[in-house]
C-alpha positions in Angstrom: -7.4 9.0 15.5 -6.8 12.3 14.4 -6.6 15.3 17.1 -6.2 19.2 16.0 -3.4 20.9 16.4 -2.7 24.8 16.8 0.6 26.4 15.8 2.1 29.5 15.8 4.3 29.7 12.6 5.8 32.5 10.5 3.4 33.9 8.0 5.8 33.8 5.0 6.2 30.0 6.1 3.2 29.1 6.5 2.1 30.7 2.3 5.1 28.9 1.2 4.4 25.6 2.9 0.4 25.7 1.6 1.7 26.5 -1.9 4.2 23.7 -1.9 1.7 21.4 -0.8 -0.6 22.1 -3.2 1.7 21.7 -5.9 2.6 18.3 -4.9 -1.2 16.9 -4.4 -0.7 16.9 -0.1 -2.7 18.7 2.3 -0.5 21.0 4.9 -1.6 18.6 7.5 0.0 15.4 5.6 3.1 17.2 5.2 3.2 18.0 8.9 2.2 14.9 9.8 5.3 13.1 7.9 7.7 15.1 9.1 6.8 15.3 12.4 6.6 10.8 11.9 10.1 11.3 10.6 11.8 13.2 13.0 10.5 11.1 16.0 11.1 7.5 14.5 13.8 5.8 16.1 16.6 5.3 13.7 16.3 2.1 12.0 19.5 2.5 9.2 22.2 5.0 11.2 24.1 5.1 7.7 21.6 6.7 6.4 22.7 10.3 4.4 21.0 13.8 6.1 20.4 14.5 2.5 18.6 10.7 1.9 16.7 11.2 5.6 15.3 14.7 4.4 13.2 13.6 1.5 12.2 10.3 2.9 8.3 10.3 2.4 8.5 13.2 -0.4 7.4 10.9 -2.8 4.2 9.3 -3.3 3.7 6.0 -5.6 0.8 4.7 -7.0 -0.7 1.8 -5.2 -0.4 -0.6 -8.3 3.6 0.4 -8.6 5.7 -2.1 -9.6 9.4 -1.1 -8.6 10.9 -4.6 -10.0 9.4 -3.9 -13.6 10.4 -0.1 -13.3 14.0 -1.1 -12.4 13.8 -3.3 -15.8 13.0 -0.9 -18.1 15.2 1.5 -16.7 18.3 -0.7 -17.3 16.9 -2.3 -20.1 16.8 1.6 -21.4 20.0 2.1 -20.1 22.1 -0.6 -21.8 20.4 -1.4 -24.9 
C-alpha cells in the first residue's frame, strides 16, 4: 500500500533530484522510496564499503538478465 508523503526540501534539491531521475527512467518517488528502504534495512553484510552501500539499488536490470552469461562474455572478452 502506498501512502503520500509531504516534504519540505530545498528547492535547488529537489530540480536536481527530478532531473536526475528522469535521466535514469525513475520517478522521484522510487528514488525516495529506495533510499529511504536502504537506510532503514538492518545490516545484512557489515563488510560492506560506504561507497558499495551508496549505489546499492542505482541500477536497474532487465527482468530476462542473465548475470552467469554476462559474466561469460565478459571474460571470455577479456582473455581471448
Amino acid at each position: 500500500m502506498t501512502t503520500k508523503l509531504t516534504l519540505t526540501v530545498e528547492k535547488s534539491v529537489i530540480e536536481k533530484a527530478k532531473l536526475y531521475a528522469k535521466n535514469t527512467g525513475r520517478s522521484l518517488s522510487e528514488l525516495i522510496e529506495n533510499y529511504l528502504m536502504s537506510v532503514t534495512e538492518v545490516e545484512v553484510d557489515q563488510k560492506m564499503s560506504p561507497k558499495l552501500k551508496k549505489i546499492v539499488g542505482s541500477v536497474k536490470l532487465p527482468k530476462n538478465f542473465d548475470e552467469e552469461k554476462e559474466l561469460r562474455s565478459y571474460f571470455e572478452k577479456k582473455h581471448l
